[in-house]
C-alpha positions as CSV (number, residue, x, y, z in Angstrom):
1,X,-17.2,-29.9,181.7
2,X,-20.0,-27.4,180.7
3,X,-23.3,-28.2,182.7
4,X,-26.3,-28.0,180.2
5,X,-29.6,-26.1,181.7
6,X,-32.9,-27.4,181.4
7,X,-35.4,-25.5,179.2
8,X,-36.8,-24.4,183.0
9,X,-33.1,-23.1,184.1
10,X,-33.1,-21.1,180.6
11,X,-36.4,-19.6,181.3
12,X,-35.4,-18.8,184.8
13,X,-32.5,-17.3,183.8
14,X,-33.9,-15.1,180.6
15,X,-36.9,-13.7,183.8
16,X,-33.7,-12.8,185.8
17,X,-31.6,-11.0,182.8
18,X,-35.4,-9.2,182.0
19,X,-35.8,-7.7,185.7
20,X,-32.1,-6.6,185.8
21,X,-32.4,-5.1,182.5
22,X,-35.1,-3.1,184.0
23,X,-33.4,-2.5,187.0
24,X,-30.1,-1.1,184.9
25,X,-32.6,0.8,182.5
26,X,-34.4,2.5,185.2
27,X,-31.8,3.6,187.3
28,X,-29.7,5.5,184.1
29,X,-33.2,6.8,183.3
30,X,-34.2,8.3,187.3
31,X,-31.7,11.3,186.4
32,X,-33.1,12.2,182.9
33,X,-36.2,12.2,183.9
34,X,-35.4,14.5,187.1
35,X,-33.7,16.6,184.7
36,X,-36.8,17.2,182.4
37,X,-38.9,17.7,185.3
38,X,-36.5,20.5,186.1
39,X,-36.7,21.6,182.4
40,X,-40.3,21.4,182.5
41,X,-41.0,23.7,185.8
42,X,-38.0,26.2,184.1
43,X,-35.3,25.9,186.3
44,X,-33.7,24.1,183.7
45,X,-32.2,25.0,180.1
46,X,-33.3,23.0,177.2
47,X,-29.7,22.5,175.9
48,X,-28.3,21.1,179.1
49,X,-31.3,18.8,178.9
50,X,-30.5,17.4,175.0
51,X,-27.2,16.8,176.0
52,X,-28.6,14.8,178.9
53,X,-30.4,12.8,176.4
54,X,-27.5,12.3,174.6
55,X,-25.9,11.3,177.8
56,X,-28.6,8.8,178.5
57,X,-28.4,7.5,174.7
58,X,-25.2,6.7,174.8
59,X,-25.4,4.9,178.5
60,X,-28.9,2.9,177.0
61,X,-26.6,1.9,174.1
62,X,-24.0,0.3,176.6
63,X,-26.7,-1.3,178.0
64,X,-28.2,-2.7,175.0
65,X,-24.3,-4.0,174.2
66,X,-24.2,-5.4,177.8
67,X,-27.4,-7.2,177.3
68,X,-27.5,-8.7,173.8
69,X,-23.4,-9.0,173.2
70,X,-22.0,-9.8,176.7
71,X,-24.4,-12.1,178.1
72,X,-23.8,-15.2,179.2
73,X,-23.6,-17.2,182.5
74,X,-21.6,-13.8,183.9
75,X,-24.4,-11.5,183.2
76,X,-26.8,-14.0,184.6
77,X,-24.3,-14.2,187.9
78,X,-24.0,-10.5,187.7
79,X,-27.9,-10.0,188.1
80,X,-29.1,-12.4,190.4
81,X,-26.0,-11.1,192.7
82,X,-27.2,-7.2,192.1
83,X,-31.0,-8.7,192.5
84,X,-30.1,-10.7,195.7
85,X,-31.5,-14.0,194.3
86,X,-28.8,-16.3,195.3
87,X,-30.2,-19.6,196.6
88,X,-28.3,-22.6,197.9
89,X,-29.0,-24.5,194.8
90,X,-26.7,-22.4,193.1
91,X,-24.0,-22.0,195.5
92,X,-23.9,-25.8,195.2
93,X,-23.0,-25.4,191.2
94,X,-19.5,-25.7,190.6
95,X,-19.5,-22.6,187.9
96,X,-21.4,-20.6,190.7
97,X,-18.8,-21.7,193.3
98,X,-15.8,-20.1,191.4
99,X,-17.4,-16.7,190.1
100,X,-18.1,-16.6,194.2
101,X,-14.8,-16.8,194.6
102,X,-13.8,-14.6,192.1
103,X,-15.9,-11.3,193.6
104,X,-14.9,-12.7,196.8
105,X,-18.4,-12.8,197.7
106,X,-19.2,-14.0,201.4
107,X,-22.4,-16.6,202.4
């Protein structure tokens, strides 16, 4: 049977999704930005770096899918496993136990 969160679990887990949208966003955006900082000093070409934007639009838009289409308990297990925010609590959860299983993740 489905567990049901408590409005405080909800908000907990909409802070988490937030910092690992961040986290996602920012890393795809580290290389664009190192590429217009290239493009910027000249030692880059300006059409290399608009199909790098492209590049980076179409990754943001997988992103935005991943967030707003795809959420869910995974994407919540997903972040607080890529934001190390495991705590016992939730290894105790029986829906936590099994997607630990799943990725074969260790204590």
């Amino acid at each position: 049977m489905k567990e049901k969160k408590s409005k405080a679990e909800r908000r907990r887990d909409r802070e988490i999704l937030e910092l690992y949208h961040k986290k996602v966003t920012e890393e795809a955006l580290e290389p664009l930005y190192e590429y217009f900082e290239q493009w910027k000093n000249g030692a880059y070409p300006y059409d290399e770096l608009t199909e790098r934007i492209h590049e980076f639009h179409k990754e943001n838009q997988e992103i935005y899918k991943k967030f707003n289409y795809h959420g869910g308990e995974m994407l919540v297990f997903e972040a607080k496993k890529e934001l190390e925010m495991f705590s016992d609590e939730d290894w105790e959860k029986e829906h936590y136990h099994r997607l630990k299983v799943l990725f074969d993740m260790d204590d």
